[in-house]
NUMAR-374802 format. One record per residue: x, y, z of N, C-alpha, C in turn; residue number from 1. Coordinates in pm, 1 decimal, always signed. Layout:
X:Y:Z:X:Y:Z:X:Y:Z:NUM
...
This chain:
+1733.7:+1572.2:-7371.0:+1745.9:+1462.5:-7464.3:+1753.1:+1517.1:-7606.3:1
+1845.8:+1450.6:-7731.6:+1848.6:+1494.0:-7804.3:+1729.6:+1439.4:-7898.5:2
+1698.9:+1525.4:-8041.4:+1576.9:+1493.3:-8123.0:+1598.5:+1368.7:-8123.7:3
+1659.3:+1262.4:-8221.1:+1683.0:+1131.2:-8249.6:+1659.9:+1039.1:-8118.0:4
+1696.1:+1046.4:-8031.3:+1641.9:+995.8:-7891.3:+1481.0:+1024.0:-7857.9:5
+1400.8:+1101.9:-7915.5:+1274.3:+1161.3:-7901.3:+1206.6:+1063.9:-7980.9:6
+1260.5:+1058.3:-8149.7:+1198.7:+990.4:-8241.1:+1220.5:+865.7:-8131.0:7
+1303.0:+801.1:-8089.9:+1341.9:+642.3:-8017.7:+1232.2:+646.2:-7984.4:8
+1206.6:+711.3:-7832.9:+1112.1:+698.5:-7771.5:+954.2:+653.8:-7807.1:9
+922.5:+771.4:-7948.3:+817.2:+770.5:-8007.1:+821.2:+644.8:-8080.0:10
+919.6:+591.9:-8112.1:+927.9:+441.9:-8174.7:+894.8:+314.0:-8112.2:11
+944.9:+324.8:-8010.7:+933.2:+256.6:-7878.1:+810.7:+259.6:-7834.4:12
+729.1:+381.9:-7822.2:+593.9:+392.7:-7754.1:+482.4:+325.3:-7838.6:13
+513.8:+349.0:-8018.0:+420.4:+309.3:-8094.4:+422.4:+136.9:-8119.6:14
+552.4:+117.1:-8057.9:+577.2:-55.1:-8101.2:+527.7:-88.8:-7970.0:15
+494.0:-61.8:-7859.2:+402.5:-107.9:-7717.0:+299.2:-97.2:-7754.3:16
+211.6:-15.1:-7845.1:+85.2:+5.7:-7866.8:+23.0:-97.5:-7963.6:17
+137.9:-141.5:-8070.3:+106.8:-213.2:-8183.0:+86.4:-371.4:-8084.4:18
+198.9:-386.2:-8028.6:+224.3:-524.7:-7946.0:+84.0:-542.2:-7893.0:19
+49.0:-445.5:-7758.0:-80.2:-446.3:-7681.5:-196.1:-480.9:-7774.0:20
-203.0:-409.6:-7876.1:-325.0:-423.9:-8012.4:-311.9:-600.4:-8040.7:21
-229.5:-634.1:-8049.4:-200.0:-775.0:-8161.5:-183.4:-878.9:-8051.4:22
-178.9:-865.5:-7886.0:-174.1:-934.7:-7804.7:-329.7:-957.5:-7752.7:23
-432.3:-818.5:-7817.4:-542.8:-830.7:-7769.9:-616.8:-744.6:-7681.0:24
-545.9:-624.3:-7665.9:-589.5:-516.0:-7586.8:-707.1:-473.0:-7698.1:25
-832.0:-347.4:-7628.3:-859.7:-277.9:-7719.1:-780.1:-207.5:-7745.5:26
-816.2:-42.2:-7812.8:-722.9:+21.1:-7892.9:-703.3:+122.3:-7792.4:27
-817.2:+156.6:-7707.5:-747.6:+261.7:-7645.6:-675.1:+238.3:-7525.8:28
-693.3:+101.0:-7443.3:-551.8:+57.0:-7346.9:-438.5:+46.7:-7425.4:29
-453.3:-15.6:-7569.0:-314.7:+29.9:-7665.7:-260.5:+114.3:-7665.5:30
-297.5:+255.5:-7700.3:-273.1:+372.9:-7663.2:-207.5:+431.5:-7518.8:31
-318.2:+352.7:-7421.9:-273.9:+410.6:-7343.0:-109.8:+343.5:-7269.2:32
-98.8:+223.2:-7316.8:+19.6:+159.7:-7297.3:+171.8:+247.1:-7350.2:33
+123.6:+290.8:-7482.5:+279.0:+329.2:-7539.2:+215.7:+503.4:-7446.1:34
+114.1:+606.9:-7423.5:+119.6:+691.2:-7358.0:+213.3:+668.3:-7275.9:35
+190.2:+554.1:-7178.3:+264.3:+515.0:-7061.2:+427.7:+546.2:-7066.9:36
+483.7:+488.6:-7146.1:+598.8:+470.5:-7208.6:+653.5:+649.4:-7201.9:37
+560.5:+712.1:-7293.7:+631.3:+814.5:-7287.9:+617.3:+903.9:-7193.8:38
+515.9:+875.1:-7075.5:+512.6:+982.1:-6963.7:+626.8:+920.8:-6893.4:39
+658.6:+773.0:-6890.2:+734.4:+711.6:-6781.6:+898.0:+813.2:-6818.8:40
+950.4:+828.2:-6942.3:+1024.0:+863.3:-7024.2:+1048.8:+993.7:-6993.0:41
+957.9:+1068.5:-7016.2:+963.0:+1226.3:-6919.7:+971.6:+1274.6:-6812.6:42
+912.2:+1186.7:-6716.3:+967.7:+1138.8:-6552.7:+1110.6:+1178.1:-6563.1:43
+1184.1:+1043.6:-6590.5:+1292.4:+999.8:-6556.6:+1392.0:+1106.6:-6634.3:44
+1338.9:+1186.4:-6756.6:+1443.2:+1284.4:-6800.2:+1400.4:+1378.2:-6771.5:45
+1304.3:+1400.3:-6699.8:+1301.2:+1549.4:-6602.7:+1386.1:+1533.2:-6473.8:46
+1397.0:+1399.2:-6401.6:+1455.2:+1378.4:-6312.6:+1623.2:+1356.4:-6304.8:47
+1668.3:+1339.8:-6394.1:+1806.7:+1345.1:-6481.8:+1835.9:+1193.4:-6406.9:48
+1806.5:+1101.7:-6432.2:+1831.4:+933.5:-6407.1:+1889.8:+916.8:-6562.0:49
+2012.3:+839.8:-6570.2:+2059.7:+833.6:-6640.1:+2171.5:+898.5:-6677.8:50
+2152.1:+1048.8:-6667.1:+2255.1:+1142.7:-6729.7:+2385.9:+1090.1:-6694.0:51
+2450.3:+1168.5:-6793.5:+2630.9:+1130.3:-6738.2:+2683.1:+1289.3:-6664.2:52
+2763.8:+1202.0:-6557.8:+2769.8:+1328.8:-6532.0:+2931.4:+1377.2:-6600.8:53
+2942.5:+1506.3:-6599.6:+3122.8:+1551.7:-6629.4:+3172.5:+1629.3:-6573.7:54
+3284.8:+1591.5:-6475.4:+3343.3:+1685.0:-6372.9:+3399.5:+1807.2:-6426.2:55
+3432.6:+1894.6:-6375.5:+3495.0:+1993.1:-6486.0:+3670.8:+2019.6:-6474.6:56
+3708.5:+2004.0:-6622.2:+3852.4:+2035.8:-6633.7:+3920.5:+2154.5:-6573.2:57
+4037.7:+2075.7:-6520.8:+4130.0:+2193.8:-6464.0:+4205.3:+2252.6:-6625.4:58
+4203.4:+2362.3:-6582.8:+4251.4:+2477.8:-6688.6:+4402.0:+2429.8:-6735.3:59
+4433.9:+2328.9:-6784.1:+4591.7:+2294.3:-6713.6:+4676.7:+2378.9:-6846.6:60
+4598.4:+2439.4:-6953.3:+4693.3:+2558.2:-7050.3:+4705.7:+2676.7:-7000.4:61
+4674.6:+2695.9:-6848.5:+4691.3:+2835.8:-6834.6:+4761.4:+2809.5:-6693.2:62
+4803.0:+2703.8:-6642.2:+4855.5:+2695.2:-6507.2:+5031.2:+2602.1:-6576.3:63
+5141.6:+2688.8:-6501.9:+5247.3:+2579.0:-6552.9:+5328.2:+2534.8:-6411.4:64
+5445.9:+2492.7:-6431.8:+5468.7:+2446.0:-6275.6:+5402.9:+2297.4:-6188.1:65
+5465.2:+2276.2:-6111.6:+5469.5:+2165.5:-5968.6:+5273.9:+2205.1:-5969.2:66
+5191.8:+2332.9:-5982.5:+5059.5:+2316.9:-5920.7:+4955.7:+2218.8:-6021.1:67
+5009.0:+2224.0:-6124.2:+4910.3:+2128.4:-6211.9:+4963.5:+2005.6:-6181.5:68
+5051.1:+1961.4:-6138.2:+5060.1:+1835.1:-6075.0:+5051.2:+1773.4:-5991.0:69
+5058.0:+1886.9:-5870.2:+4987.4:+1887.0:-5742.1:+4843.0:+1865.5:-5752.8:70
+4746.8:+1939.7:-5835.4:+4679.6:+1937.7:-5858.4:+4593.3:+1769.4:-5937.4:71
+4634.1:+1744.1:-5999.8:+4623.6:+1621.7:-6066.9:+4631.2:+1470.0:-5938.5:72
+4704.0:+1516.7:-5863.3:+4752.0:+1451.0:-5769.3:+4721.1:+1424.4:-5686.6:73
+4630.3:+1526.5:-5621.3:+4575.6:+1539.4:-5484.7:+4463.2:+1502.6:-5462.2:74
+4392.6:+1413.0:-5592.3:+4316.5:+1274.0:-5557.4:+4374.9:+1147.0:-5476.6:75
+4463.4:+1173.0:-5508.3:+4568.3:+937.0:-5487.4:+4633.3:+986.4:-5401.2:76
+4640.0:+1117.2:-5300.6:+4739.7:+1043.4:-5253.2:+4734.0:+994.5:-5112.0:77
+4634.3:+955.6:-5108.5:+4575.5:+907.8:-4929.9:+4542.9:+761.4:-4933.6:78
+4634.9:+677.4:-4884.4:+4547.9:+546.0:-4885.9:+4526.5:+529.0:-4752.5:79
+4492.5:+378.0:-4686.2:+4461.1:+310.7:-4558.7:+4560.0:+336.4:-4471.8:80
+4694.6:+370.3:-4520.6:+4851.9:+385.3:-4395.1:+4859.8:+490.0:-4446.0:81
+4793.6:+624.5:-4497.0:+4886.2:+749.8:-4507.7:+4910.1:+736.3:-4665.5:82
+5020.6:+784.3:-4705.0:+5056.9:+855.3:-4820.6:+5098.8:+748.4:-4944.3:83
+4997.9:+705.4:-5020.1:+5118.1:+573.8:-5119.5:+5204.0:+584.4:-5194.8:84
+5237.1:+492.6:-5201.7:+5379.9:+472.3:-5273.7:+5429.4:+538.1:-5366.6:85
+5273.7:+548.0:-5437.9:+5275.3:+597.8:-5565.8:+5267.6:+774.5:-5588.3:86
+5217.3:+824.1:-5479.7:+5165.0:+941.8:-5478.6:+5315.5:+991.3:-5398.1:87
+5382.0:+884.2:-5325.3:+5516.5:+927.5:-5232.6:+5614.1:+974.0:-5342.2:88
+5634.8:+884.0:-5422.1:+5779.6:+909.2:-5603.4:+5692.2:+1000.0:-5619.9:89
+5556.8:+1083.7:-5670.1:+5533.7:+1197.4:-5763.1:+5543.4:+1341.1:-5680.7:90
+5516.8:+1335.1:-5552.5:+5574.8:+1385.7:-5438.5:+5690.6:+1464.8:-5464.3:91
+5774.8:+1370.3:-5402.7:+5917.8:+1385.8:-5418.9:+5976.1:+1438.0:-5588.2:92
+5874.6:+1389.0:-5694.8:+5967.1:+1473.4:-5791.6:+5897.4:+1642.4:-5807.3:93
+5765.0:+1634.7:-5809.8:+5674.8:+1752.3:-5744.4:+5785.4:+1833.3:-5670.4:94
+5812.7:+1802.2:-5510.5:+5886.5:+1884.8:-5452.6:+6016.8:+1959.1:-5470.1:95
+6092.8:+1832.4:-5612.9:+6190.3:+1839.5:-5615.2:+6216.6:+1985.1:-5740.6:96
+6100.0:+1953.2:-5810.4:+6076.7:+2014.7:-5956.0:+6052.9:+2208.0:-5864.1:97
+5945.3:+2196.5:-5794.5:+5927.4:+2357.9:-5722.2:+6019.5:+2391.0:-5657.8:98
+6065.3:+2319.3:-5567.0:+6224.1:+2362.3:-5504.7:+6310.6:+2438.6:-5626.9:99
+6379.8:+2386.6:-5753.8:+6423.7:+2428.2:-5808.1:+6404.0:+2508.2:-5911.8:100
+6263.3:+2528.3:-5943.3:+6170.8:+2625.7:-6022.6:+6207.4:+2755.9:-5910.6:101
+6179.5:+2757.9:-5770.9:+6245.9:+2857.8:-5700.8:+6412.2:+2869.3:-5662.2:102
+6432.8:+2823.2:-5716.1:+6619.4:+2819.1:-5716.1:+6686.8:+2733.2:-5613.1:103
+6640.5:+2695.0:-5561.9:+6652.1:+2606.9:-5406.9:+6706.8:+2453.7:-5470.9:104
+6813.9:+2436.4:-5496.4:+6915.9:+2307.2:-5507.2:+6896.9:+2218.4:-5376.6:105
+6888.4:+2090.8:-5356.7:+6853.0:+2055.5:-5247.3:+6952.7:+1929.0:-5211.0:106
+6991.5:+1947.7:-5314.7:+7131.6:+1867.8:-5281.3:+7281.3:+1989.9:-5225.0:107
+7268.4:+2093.6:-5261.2:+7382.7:+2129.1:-5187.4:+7331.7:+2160.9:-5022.6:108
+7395.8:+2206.2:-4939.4:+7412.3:+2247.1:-4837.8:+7320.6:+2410.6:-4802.9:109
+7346.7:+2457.6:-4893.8:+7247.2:+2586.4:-4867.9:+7114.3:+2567.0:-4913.1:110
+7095.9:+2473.2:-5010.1:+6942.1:+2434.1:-5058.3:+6912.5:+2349.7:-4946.9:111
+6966.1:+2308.3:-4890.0:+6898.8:+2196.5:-4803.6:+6911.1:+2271.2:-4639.9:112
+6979.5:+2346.6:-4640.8:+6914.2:+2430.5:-4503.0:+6799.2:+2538.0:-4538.3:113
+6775.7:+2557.9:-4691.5:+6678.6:+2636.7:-4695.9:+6556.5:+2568.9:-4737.6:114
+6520.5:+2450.8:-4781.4:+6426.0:+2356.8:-4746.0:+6397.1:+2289.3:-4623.7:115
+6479.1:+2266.9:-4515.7:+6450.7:+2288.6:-4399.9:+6382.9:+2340.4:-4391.8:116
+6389.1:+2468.1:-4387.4:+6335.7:+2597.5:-4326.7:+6224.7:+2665.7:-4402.8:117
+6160.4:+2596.8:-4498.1:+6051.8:+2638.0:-4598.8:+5943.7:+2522.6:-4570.0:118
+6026.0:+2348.0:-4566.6:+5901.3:+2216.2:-4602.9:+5949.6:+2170.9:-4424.9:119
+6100.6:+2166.8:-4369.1:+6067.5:+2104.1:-4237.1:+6195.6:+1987.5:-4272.7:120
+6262.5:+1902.2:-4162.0:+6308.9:+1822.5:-4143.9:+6302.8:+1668.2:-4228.7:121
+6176.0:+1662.4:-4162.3:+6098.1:+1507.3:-4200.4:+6121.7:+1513.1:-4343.3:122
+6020.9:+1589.2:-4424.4:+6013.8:+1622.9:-4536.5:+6148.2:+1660.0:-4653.6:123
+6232.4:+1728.7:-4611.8:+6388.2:+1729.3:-4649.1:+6451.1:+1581.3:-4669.5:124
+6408.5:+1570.3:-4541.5:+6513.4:+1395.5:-4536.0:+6435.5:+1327.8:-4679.6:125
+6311.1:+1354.4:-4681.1:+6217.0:+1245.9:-4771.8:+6326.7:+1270.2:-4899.2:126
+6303.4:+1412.7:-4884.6:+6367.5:+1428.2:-5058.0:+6506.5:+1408.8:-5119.7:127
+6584.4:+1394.7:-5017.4:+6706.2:+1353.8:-4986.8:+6757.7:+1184.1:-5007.8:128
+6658.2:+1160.5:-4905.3:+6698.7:+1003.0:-4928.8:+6613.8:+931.0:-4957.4:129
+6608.2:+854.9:-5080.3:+6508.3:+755.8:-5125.9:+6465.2:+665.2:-5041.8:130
+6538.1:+630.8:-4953.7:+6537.7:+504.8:-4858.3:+6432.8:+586.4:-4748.9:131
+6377.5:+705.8:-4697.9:+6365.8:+756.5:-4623.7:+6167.7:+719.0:-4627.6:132
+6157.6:+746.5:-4497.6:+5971.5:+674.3:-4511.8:+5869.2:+813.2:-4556.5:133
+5787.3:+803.3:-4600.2:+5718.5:+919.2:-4669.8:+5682.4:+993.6:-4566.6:134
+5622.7:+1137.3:-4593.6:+5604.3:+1201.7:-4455.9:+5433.5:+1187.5:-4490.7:135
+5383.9:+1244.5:-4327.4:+5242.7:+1233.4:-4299.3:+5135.8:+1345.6:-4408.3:136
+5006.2:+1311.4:-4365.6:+4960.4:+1397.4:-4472.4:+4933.5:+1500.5:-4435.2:137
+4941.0:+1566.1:-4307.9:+5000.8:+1699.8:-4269.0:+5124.9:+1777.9:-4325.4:138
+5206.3:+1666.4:-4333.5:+5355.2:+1721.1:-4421.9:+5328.4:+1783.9:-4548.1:139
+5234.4:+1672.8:-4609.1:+5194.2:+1677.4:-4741.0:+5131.6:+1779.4:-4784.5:140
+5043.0:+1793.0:-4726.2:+4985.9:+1972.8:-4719.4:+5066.3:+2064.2:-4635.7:141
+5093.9:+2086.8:-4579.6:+5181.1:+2183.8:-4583.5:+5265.1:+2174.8:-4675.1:142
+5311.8:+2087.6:-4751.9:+5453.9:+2106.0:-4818.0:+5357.8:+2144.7:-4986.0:143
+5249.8:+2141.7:-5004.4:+5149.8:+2173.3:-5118.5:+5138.3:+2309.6:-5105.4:144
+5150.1:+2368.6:-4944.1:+5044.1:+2525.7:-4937.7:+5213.2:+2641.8:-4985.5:145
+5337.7:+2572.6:-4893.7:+5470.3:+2641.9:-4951.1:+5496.3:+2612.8:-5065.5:146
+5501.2:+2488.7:-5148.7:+5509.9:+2520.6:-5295.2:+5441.0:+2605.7:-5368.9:147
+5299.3:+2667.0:-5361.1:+5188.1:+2743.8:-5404.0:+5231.7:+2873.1:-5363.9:148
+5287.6:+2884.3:-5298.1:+5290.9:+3062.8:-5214.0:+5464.8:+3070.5:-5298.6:149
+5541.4:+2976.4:-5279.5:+5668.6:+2980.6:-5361.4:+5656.2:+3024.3:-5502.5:150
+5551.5:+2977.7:-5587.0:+5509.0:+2981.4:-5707.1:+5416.4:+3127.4:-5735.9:151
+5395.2:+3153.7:-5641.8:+5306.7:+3297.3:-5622.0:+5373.5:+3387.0:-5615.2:152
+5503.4:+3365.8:-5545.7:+5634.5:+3505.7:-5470.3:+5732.5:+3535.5:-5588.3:153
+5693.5:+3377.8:-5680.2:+5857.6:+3410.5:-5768.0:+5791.1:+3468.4:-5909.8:154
């Protein structure tokens, strides 16, 4: 806890003591009222009740590429049916963006037999055709662990 939060406390403890006094306590259940206050107070911030917590930042000035977005990503993208909608479009531009960070065009004919043969069928078609249904979240990781090792080789 910081000082100014300390003084609170001590403010707090002495205005329970004054109250208890002027409500009719003697002086030393007065006392011992705002005591109260501040043992209750040390409890609970020895016990960290309250604290905030803060997850810790991904490094994202020292990582460039499809993995900081993968990364960013790979909270959302699991709902109740598999892969959403939303996480399916960032996907697909994700895949589309590392594919061609490794030179792999996926619209011609040789990019797209060599994404085959790197992400798989299912997964190709995804990126291919918009109309096409998202792949499973097996696809999805795997198609996360070859973009990462792609990004590692080149």
């Amino acid at each position: 806890m910081t000082r100014g939060r300390w003084w609170g406390v001590a403010g707090i403890a002495v205005a329970v003591a004054v109250v208890l006094r002027l409500i009719g306590s003697d002086v030393a259940h007065a006392l011992l009222g705002g005591m109260l206050v501040v043992v209750a107070v040390l409890i609970l911030a020895h016990l960290g009740i309250g604290q905030k917590v803060a997850l810790p930042r991904l490094p994202f000035d020292r990582r460039d590429g499809a993995r900081t977005e993968v990364s960013s990503l790979s909270w959302s993208l699991y709902g109740t049916e598999g892969v959403t909608p939303q996480a399916a479009r960032a996907l697909r531009g994700i895949c589309r963006a590392g594919l061609s960070e490794a030179g792999i065009a996926v619209e011609t004919p040789e990019g797209e037999a060599r994404s085959v043969s790197l992400l798989g069928a299912p997964l190709t078609t995804f990126l291919i055709d918009p109309d096409a249904p998202p792949p499973d979240v097996r696809a999805v990781r795997a198609a996360v662990h070859v973009l990462e090792n792609l990004e590692k080789s080149s």
